[in-house]
C-alpha positions in Angstrom: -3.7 3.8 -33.0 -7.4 3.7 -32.8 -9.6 3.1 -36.3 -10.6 6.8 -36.2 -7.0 8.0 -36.1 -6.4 5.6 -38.7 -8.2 6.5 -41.3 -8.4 10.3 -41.2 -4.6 10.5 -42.3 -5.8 10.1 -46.4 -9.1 12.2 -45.5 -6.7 14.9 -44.1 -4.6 15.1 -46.9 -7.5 15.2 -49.5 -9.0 17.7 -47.8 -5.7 19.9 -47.9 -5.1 19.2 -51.1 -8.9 20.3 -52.1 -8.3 23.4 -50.2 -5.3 24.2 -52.2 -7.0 23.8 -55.6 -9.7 25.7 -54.8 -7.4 28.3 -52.8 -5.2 28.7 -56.0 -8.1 30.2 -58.1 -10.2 32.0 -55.8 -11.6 34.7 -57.9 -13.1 32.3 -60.6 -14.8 30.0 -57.4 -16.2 33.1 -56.5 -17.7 34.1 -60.1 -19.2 30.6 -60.6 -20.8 31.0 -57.0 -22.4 34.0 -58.0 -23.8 32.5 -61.2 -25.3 29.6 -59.8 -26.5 31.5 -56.9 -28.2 34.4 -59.4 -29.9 31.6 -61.8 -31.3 29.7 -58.7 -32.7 32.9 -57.0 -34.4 34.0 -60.1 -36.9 31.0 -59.1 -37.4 32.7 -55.8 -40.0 35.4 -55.0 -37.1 37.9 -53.9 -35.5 37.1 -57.2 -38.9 38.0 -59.3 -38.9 41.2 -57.1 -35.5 42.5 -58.0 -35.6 41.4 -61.8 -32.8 38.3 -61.0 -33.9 37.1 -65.3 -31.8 40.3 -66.3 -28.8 40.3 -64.2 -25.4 39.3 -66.4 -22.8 40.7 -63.8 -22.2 41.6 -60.4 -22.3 45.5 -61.7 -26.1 44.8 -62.5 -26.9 42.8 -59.6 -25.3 45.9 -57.4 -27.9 48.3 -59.2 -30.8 45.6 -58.7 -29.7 44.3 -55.2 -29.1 46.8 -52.1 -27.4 45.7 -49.2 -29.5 45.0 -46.1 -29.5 44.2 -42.6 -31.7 41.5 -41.0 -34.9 44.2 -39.8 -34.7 44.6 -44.1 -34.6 41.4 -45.0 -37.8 40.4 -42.1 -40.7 41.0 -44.7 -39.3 37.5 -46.3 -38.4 35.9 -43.4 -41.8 36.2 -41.9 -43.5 34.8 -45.2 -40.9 31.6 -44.8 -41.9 31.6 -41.2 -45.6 31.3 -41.9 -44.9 28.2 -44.6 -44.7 30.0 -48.0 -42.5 28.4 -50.7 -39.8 29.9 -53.0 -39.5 33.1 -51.0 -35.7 33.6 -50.5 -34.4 30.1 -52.2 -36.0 27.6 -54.3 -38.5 25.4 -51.8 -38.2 25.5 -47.8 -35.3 25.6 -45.5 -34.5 22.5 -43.1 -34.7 24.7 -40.4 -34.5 28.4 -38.6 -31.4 29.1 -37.2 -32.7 31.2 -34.2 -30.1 33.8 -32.7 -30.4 36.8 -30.5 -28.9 39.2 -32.4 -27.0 42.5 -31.2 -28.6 44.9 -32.8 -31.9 43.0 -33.8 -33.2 41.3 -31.2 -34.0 37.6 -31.7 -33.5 36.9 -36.1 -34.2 33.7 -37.6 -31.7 32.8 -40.2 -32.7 30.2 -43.2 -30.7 26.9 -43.4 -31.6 25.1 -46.5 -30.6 21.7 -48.1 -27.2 23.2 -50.5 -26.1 25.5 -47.2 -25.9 22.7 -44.8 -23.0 21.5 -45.8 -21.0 24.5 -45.4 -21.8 24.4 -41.8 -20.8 20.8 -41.7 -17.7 20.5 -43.8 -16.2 24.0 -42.7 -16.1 22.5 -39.1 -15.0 18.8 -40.7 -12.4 20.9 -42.7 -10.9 22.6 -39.8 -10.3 19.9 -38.1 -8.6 17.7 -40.5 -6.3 20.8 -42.1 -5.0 20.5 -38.3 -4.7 17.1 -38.3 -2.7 16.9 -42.0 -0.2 19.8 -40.6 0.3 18.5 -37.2 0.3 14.4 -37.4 -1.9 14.4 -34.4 -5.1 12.7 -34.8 -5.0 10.6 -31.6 -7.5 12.9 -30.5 -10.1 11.0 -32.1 -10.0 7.5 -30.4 -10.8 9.8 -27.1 -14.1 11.8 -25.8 -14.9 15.1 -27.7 -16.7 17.5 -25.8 -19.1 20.4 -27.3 -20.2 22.9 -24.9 -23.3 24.1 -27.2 -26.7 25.3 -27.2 -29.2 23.1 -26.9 -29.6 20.4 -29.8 -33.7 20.1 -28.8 -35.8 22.0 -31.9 -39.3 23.6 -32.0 -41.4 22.0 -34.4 -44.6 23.7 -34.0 -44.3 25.8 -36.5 -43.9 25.2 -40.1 -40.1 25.1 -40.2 -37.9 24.0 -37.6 -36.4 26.2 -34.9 -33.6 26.2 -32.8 -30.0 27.6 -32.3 -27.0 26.7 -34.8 -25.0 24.8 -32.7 -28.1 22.4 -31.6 -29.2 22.1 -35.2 -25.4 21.0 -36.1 -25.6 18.8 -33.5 -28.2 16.9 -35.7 -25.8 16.1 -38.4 -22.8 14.9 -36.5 -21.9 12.2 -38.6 -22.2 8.8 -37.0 -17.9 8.2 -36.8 -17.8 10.6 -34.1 -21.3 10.3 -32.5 -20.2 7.2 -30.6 -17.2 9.7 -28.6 -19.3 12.7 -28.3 -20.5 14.7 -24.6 -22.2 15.7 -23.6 -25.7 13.2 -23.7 -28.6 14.8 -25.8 -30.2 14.5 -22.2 -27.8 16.9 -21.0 -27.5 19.3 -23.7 -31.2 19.7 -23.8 -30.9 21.1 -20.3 -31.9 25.2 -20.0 -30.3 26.5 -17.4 -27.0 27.0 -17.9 -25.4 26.5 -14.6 -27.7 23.1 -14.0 -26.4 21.5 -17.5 -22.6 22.6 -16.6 -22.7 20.6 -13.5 -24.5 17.7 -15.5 -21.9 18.1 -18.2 -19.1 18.0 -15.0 -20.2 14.8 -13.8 -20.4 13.2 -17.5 -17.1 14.1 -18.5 -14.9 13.8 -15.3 -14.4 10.6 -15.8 -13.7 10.0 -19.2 -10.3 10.5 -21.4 -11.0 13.9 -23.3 -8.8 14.4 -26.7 -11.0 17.3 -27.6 -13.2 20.4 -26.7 -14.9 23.0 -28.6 -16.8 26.2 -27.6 -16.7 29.5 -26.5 -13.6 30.4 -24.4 -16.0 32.3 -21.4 -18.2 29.3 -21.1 -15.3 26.7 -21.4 -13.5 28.8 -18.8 -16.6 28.5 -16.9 -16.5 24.7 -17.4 -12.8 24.3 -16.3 -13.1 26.3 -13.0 -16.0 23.7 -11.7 -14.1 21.0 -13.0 -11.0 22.9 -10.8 -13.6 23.0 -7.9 -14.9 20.1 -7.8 -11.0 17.7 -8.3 -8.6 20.7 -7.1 -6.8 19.4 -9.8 -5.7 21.4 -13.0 -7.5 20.4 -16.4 -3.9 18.3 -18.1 -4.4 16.1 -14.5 -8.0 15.7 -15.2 -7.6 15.0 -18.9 -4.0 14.1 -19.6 -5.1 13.3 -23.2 -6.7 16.8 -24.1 -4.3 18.4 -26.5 -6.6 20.6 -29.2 -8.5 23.3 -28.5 -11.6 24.3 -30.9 -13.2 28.1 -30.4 -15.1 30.9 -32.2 -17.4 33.4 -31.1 -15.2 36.0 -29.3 -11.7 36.7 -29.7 -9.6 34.5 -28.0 -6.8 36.5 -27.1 -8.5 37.9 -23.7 -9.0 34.3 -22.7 -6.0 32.5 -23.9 -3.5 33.1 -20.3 -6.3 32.0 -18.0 -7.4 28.8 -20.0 -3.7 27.7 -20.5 -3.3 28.4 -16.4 -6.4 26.2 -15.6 -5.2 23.5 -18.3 -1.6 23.5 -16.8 0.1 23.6 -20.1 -0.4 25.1 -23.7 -2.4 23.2 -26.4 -3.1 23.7 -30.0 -6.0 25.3 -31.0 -7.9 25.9 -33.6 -9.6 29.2 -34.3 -13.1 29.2 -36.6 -15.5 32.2 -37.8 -19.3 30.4 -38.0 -22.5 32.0 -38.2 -26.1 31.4 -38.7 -25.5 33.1 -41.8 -22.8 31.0 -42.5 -19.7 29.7 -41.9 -17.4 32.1 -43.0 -13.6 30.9 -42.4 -10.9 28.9 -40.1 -7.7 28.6 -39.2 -5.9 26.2 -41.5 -2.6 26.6 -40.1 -0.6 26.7 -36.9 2.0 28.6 -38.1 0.2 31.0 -40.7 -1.4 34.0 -38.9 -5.2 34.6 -40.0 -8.3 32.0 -41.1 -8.4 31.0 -44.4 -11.7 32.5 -46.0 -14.0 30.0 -47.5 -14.7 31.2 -50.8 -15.8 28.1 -52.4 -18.7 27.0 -50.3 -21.7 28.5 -51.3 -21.1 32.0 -50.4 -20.5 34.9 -52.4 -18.8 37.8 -50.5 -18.5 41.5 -50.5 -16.8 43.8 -48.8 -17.6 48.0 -47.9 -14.6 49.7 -46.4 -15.8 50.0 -43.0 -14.8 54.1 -43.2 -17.4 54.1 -46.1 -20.5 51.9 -44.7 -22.5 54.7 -43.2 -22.2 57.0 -46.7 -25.0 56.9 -49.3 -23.1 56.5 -51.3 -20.2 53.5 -50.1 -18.1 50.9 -52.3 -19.6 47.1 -53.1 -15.6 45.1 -53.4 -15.4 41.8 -54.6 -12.9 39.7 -53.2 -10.5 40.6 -56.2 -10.4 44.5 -55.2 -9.7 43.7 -51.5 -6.3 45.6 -49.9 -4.4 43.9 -46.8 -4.7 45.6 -43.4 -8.1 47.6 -44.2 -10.6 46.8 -42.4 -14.0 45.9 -44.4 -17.3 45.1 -43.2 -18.7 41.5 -44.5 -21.5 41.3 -46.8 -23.1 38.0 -47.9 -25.3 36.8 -50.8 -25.6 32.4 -50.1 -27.3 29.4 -50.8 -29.8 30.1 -47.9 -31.1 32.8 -49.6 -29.7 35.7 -48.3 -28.6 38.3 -50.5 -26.2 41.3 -49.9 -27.3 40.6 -46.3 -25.1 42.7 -43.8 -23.2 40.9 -41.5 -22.1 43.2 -39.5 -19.1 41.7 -38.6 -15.7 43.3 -39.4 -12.6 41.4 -41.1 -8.9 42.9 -42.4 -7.4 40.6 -44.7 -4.0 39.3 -43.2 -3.0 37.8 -46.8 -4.3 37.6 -50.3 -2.2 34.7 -51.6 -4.1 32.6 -50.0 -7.0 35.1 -48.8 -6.9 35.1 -44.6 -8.6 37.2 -42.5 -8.4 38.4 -39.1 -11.7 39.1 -37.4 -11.6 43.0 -36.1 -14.7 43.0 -34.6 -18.5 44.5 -35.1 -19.7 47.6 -37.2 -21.9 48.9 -34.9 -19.8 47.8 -31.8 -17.9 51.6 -31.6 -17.6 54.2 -29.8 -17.7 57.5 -31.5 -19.4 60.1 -29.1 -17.1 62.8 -29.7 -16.2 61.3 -33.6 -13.3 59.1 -32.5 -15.0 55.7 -33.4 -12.8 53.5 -31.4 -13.6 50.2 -33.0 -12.7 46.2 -30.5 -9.3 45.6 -32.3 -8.2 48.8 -30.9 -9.4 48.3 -27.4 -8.3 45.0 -27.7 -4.9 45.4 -28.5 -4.7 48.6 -25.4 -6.0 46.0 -22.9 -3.3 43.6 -24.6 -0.4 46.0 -24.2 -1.6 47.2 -20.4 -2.2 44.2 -19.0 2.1 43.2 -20.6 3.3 46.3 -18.8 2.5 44.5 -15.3 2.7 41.2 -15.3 0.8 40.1 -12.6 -3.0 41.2 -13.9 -5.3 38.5 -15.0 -8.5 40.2 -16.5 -11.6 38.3 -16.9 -13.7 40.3 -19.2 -14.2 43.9 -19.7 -16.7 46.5 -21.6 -16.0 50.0 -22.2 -18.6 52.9 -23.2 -18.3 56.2 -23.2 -19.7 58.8 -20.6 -21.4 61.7 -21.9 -22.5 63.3 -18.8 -20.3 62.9 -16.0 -21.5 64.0 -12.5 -17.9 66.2 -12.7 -15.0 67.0 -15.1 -15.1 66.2 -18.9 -16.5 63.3 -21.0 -14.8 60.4 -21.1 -14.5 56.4 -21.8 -15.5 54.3 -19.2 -13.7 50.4 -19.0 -15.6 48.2 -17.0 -13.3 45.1 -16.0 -13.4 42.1 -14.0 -10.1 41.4 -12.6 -9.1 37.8 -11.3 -5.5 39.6 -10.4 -6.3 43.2 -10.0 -3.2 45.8 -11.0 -0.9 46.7 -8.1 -1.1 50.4 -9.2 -4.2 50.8 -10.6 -3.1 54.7 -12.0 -0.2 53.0 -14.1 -2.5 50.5 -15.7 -5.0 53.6 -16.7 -2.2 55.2 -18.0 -1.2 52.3 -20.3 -4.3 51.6 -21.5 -5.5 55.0 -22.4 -2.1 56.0 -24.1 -2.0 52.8 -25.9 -5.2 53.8 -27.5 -4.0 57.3 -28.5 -1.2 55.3 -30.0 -4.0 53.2 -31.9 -6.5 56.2 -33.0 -5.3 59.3 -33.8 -9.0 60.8 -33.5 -8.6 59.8 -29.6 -6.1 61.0 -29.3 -6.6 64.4 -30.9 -9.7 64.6 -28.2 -7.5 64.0 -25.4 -4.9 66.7 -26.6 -7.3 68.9 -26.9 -9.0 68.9 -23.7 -12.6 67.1 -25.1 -12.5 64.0 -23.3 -10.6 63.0 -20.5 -8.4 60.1 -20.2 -10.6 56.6 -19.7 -11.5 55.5 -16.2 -11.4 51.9 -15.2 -14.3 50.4 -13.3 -13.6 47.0 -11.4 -16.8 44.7 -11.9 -16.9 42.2 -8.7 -16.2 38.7 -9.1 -18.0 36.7 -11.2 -20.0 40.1 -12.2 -19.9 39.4 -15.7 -21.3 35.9 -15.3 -24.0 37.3 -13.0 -24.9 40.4 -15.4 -25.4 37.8 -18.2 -27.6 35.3 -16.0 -29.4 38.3 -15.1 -30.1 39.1 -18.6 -31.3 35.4 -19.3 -28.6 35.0 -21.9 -25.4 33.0 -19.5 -24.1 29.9 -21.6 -24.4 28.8 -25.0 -23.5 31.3 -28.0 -23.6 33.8 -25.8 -21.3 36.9 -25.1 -20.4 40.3 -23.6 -19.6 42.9 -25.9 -16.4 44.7 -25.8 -17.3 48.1 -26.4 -20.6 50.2 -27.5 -21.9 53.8 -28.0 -24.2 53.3 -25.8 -24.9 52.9 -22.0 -27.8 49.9 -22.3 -25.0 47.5 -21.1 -22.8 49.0 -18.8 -25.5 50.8 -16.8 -26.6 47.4 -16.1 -23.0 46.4 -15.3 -22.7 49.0 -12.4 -25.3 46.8 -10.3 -22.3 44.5 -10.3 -19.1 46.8 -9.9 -16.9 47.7 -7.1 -18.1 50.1 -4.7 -14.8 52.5 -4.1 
């Protein structure tokens, strides 16, 4: 056993046992959080400007504070950008978390001094609640890889700017520095596909315990690593054995990276953000990621049914109900406040609080008033693709189709296949009753002759790769998403489909 190993066995269990005290009164963490985070922001321009000196509770603060999105929250952001003081917290952030938003173009999100460690010991946290439940820390003593953006900053403006995962990579403590890949040289490298071959010929040769990233990029990883050995990832890295991903829901991934690795390994799910870090899975065996409500984040929650009413609901964590889905709002100790996430979560358990991740507000489709939201086309493509075992799907994007050249409306799914269906008509069939199963409002538009069942489009291989290189955004944080009311990404996918 290696020194590392070693000595994260009483760091583990402190950690758990931290967890649990916090975890056993969450409301009252969350009340003191929203105290200190009221008296420090009254210090703050935003603060003067919604009268923070008068606010006792969270009823007041609800009257004084709206909920916003980033384009509402930009007036501020550009005042920290060009170097003012005690705009949205007291002083300057360390840094601008830059990130290409969905629906806002490039944002730049405020890291301060108190939020750092959130990011840091959420991820820390993760890894040793795995260690404490499992016993296995020999992971450690080996090479950990993080496929990431890039860790280089720009400093020519008043804060410094870069992407999340290359700021982290600043404040890797020094215990696991010494077993990290790839190099800083490497990492630093812009083009995707050039640093993934770098990052190939730094690793291949090592003994890797660990690797964290995105599942489409680590499957990217794995398949030149298959390339270039012919050898399946457990051959190439017999001492690999956990798994750390956020960013996407894994589920669509999971088959194809257990085929490449040869074998199942633990993994270990995590929600971060610019914004914040928001939860992670504690437990192997407990479904759902344990929502950090004692790290500098105060949270509310709008049933998602409600969030494009006047007039919607403001929930503290106390009010929440299991199996509703809720949008995620945020006040933190970066200075955000009421700020929008946009993200979706159902609580899985309230004793401790868990969440599931259910996907993005505004990632729907609801042409025809159905608003089919990514858990549901999730779970179709997961139910489909169980009815015939052979299909591997790579990725897919669905959108609806307003104005057919013939027939009715209808949902189209545009899907890369790496084992296409052997009856394509059964898999349709599948898919799109599945999802009458999951929405009624679907269904009811079927039944009633407004839309016609979905319509699967095969993308050509490696066309989702391709559509994102030709986009500028392939690697990194990066990703597809699964569904939208729009056309602006699957017009662009067609360049890349199957030509029947």
């Amino acid at each position: 056993m290696g020194i590392r190993s070693f000595f994260s066995s009483p760091l583990a269990r402190y950690i758990v046992n931290y967890n649990k005290k916090w975890a056993s009164n969450p409301i009252a963490c969350q009340r003191r959080i929203f105290r200190s985070l009221v008296e420090k922001g009254a210090q703050t321009k935003f603060g003067r400007d919604h009268g923070f000196n008068t606010i006792n509770n969270f009823e007041e603060y609800k009257k004084q504070v709206p909920v916003r999105d980033y384009e509402d929250f930009s007036i501020y952001i550009k005042q920290i950008i060009d170097g003012n003081k005690d705009v949205l917290w007291p002083g300057k952030p360390l840094y601008l978390s830059k990130t290409s938003g969905t629906t806002s173009g490039v944002k730049y999100i405020p890291i301060t001094k108190e939020s750092m460690p959130n990011h840091m010991n959420s991820a820390r946290n993760a890894m040793f609640s795995y260690i404490h439940e499992s016993g296995n820390s020999k992971f450690l003593d080996r090479k950990l890889i993080f496929l990431s953006g890039s860790p280089e900053l720009d400093n020519s403006g008043a804060i410094p700017t870069g992407r999340l995962s290359g700021i982290v990579n600043h404040h890797i403590p020094s215990w696991l520095k010494g077993n990290q890949l790839p190099s800083y040289q490497t990492n630093i490298v812009d083009d995707w596909e050039e640093k993934l071959e770098r990052i190939v010929d730094e690793t291949l040769d090592h003994r890797l315990g660990l690797i964290s990233g995105i599942p489409p990029w680590v499957q990217m990883y794995f398949d030149r690593i298959i390339a270039r050995t012919g050898k399946q990832i457990k051959e190439v890295f017999p001492d690999f054995s956990i798994f750390i991903h956020g960013g996407v829901n894994f589920e669509p991934y999971r088959n194809k990276l257990f085929d490449s690795i040869g074998k199942k390994i633990d993994s270990i799910e995590t929600y971060p953000a610019s914004e914040g870090f928001i939860a992670y899975q504690d437990s192997q065996t407990q479904e759902g990621l344990l929502l950090l409500l004692n790290s500098g984040i105060f949270f509310e929650f709008i049933p998602v049914e409600e969030y494009f009413n006047d007039n919607y609901s403001r929930l503290t964590i106390e009010e929440v109900e299991e199996n509703m889905n809720y949008v995620v709002v945020l006040s933190t100790n970066a200075g955000l406040w009421s700020y929008s996430l946009e993200d979706t979560v159902k609580f899985v358990s309230t004793q401790p609080y868990r969440i599931i991740v259910t996907g993005r507000v505004k990632h729907f489709i609801s042409a025809f008033g159905e608003h089919v939201i990514g858990e549901e086309v999730e779970k179709a493509m997961k139910y489909a693709v169980s009815k015939q075992s052979s299909i591997d799907v790579i990725e897919f994007s669905v959108a609806p189709q307003v104005n057919p050249t013939e027939g009715l409306p209808l949902h189209e799914w545009f899907i890369e296949f790496r084992r296409r269906p052997k009856d394509l008509e059964a898999f349709e069939n599948a898919l799109n009753l599945e999802l009458q199963k999951l929405n009624t409002y679907y269904n009811d538009l079927i039944s009633g002759k407004i839309l016609r069942p979905l319509k699967i489009i095969m993308v050509e291989q490696d066309g989702f790769r391709n559509y994102m290189k030709s986009m500028g955004k392939l690697g990194g944080q990066n990703k597809v998403p699964r569904l939208a009311n729009d056309r602006t990404v699957v017009d662009e996918l067609v360049k890349f489909s199957i030509k029947v």
